[in-house]
C-alpha positions, -999 to 999 in steps of 0.1 A, spaced: -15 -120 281 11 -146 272 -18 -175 278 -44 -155 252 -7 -153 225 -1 -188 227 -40 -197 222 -40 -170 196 -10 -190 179 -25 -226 185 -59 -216 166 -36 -199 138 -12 -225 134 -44 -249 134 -55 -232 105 -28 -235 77 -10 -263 62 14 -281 83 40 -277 58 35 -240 53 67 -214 66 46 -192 73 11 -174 67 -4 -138 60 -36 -133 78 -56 -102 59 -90 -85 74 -112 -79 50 -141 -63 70 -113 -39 90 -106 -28 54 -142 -24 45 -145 -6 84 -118 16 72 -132 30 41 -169 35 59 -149 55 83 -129 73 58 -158 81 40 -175 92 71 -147 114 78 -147 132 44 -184 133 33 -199 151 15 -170 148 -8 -168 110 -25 -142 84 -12 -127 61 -34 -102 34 -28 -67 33 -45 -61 -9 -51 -31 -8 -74 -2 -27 -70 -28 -59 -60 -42 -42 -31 -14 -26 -16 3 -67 -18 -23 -79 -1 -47 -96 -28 -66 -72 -48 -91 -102 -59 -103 -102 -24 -103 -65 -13 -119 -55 -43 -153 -71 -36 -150 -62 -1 -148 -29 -9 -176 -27 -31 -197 -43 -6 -189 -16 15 -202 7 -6 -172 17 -27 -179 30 -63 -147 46 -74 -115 21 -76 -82 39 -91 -55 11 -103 -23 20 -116 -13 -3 -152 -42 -14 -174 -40 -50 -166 -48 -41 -132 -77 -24 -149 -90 -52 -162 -88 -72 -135 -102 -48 -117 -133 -47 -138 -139 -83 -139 -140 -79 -102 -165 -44 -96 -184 -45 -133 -204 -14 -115 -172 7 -102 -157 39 -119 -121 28 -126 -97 52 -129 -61 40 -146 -35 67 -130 -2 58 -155 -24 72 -180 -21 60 -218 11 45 -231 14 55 -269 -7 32 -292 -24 16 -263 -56 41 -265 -73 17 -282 -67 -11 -259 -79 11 -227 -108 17 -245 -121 -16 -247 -111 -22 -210 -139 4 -203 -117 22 -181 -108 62 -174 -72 70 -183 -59 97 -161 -38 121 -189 -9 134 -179 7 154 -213 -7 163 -243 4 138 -265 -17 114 -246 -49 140 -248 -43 142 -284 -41 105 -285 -71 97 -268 -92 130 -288 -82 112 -323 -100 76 -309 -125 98 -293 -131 109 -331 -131 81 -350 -155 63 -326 -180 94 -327 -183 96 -291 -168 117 -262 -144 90 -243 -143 99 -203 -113 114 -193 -90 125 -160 -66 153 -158 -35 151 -139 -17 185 -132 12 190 -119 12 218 -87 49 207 -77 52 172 -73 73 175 -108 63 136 -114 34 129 -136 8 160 -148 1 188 -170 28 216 -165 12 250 -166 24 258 -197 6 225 -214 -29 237 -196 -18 272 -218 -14 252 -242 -45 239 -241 -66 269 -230 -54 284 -264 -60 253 -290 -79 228 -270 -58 206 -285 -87 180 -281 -106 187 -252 -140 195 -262 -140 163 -277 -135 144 -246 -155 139 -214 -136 155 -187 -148 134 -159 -120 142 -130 -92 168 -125 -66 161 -100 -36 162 -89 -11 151 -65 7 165 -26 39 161 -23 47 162 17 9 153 27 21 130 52 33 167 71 8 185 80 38 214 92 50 216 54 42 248 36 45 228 5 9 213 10 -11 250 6 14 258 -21 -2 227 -41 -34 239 -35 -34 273 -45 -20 263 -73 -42 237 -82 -68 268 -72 -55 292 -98 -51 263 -127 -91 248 -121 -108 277 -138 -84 266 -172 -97 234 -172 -133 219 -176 -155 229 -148 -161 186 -137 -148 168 -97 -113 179 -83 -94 158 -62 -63 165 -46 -60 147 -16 -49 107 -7 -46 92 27 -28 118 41 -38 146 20 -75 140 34 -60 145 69 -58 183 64 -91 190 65 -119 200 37 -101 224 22 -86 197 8 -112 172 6 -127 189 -27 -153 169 -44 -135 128 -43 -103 115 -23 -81 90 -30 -69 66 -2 -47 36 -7 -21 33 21 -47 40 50 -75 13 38 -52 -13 49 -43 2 82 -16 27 73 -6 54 97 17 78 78 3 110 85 22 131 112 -2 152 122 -24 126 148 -40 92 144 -61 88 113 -92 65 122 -84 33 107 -72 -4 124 -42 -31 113 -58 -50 90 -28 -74 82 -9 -98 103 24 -118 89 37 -152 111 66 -172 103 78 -207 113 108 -222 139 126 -243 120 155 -247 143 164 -238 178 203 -243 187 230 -225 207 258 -203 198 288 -199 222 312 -166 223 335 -166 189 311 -184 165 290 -165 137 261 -162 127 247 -161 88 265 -149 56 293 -130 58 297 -139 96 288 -105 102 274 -108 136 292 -133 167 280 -131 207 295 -118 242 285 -148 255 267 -179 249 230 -172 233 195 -194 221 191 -185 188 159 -193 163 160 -198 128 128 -187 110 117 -197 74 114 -164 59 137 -135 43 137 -114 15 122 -133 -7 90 -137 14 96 -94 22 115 -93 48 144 -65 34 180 -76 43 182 -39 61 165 -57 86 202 -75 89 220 -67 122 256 -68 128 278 -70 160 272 -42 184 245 -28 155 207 -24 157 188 -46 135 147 -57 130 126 -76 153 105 -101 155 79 -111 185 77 -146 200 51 -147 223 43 -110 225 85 -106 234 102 -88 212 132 -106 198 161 -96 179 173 -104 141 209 -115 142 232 -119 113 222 -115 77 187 -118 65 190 -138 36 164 -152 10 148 -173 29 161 -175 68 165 -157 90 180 -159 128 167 -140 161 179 -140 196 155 -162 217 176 -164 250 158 -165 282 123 -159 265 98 -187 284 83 -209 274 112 -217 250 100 -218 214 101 -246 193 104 -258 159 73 -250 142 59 -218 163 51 -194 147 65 -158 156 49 -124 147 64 -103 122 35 -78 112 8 -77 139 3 -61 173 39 -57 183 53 -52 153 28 -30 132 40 -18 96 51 14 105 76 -3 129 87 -31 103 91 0 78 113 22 103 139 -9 111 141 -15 78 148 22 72 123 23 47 84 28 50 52 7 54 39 10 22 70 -7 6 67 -33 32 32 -43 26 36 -43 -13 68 -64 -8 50 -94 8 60 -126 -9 37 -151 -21 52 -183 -3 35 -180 30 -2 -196 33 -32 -167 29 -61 -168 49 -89 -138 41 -111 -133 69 -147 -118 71 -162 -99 40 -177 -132 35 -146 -144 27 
């Protein structure tokens, strides 16, 4: 095992820059693998694929034609300039802009040829006046609100607009959805709560596709699947739900570089703050990479504390001291053969997969993935990449 690492390594490390710190390595046909299987999983309903926030961090210019070749024609982004990027990249696709319409920017999301999804009435209204003046029915998504109480229609504004329309039959309704707040449990009453409520507000609003579900929403079963979900986190390997493995594969790795190797004896400190010293004499590492390239400074670990990890090798090795912006220092002692300056050690990958990253950082994956600097060296791979 150690043998098919360090080979693993040596055709990696063959494949970037020699002056790089460190490189993400992305799969693009595990991404496309997981939205065929996703899709398999939910059909007959539609799957779409959420690629805001640049692909979940990891380059939306590449996973977007990826997932169109897959067979992807519904793309939800978050801003409008992700809109537009994402149209230059899937001309064909149904893009769906989920922050909705900022006020006086109606006109600008109508040129981007995108679908707004409206969350109060003020934006309906907005978008029903342009929808006027331009003498055609612009396509529209409703958000509503079943008790996340973030974005979305209270019930009172779908009263609202039961009783004056305020717009609506001049718009083309194309998508009503909403949003699960504990979806990632499948134990939590809160998830049939949602959709009974999202059940009793439907027959107020135009008769057009419900969605409900994301990655882990789609995990409870067609109930919840309606008529289109909405995954983001799992495309690109994430495994939040609680309730059992949903069928996707890692689809990003993350290696940084040995700078240094030196020892520390009993008494000295290690990193800012001299927050962490040794029992006895120890091999430490530095590696070129720290917050700056996403690696959180939660990941710090003091004397007698618990802290992140790295692997070297396939061994799991400890972060010691601060993490700072762009170092960090691990515990290498008695790990054979002894690394070197300019290995690379795993930080996402096999041993280490995002979940795990997420947990010693005392956050969760999804903030580590969109956290990923843009120092290190990118290689894309398959997806005729």
């Amino acid at each position: 095992m150690r043998g098919a690492i360090k080979a693993e390594m040596s055709e990696l490390n063959s494949q970037i820059p020699a002056h790089a710190t460190g490189v993400v390595v992305v799969d693009l046909d595990r991404i496309a693998a997981n939205w065929r299987a996703l899709a398999a999983l939910v059909r007959p309903a539609e799957c779409a694929a959420v690629v805001k926030a640049d692909a979940y961090g990891l380059g939306a210019t590449q996973v977007i034609p990826a997932l169109v070749r897959a067979g992807c024609r519904t793309l939800f982004v978050a801003t409008l300039d992700e809109a537009v990027a994402a149209r230059k990249l899937a001309p064909a696709a149904t893009i769906y802009m989920l922050d909705g319409i900022i006020k006086g920017a109606a006109g600008a999301v109508r040129e981007a040829g995108v679908i707004p999804v409206v969350s109060t009435l003020s934006e309906i209204a907005e978008w029903a006046e342009l929808s006027t003046s331009r003498k055609d029915r612009l396509p529209t998504a409703l958000h509503v609100d079943t008790g996340l109480n973030r974005l979305g229609l209270a019930a009172k504004d779908i009263q609202s607009l039961v009783m004056n329309g305020h717009g609506l039959d001049r718009l083309d309704v194309q998508l009503v959805m909403s949003h699960l707040a504990c979806a990632d449990d499948p134990g939590s009453p809160k998830n049939e709560q949602q959709r009974e409520v999202f059940e009793r507000l439907a027959p107020l609003l135009p008769t057009t596709a419900r969605s409900i579900a994301a990655s882990d929403g789609l995990m409870l079963g067609r109930d919840y699947h309606y008529d289109l979900v909405r995954p983001g986190y799992a495309l690109y390997g994430g495994q939040a739900f609680q309730g059992g493995a949903t069928p996707v594969e890692p689809v990003v790795e993350v290696h940084a570089r040995i700078l240094q190797v030196r020892d520390v004896a009993p008494g000295q400190t290690v990193g800012y703050s001299a927050t962490w010293t040794p029992d006895e004499p120890r091999r430490v590492a530095i590696i070129a990479a720290g917050y700056a390239d996403g690696l959180f400074r939660h990941l710090s670990r003091q004397s007698g504390g618990d802290g992140g990890r790295v692997a070297v090798g396939g061994v799991i090795a400890t972060i010691i001291g601060r993490v700072s912006m762009d170092l960090i220092t691990i515990d290498v002692t008695g790990i054979e053969p002894e690394p070197r300056p300019g290995d690379l050690v795993e930080v996402i990958g096999p041993n280490l997969p995002i979940e795990a990253v997420g947990s010693d950082a005392r956050t969760i994956g999804y903030e580590v993935l969109t956290s990923l600097g843009r120092r290190f060296h990118r290689i894309y791979r398959g997806a005729e990449s």
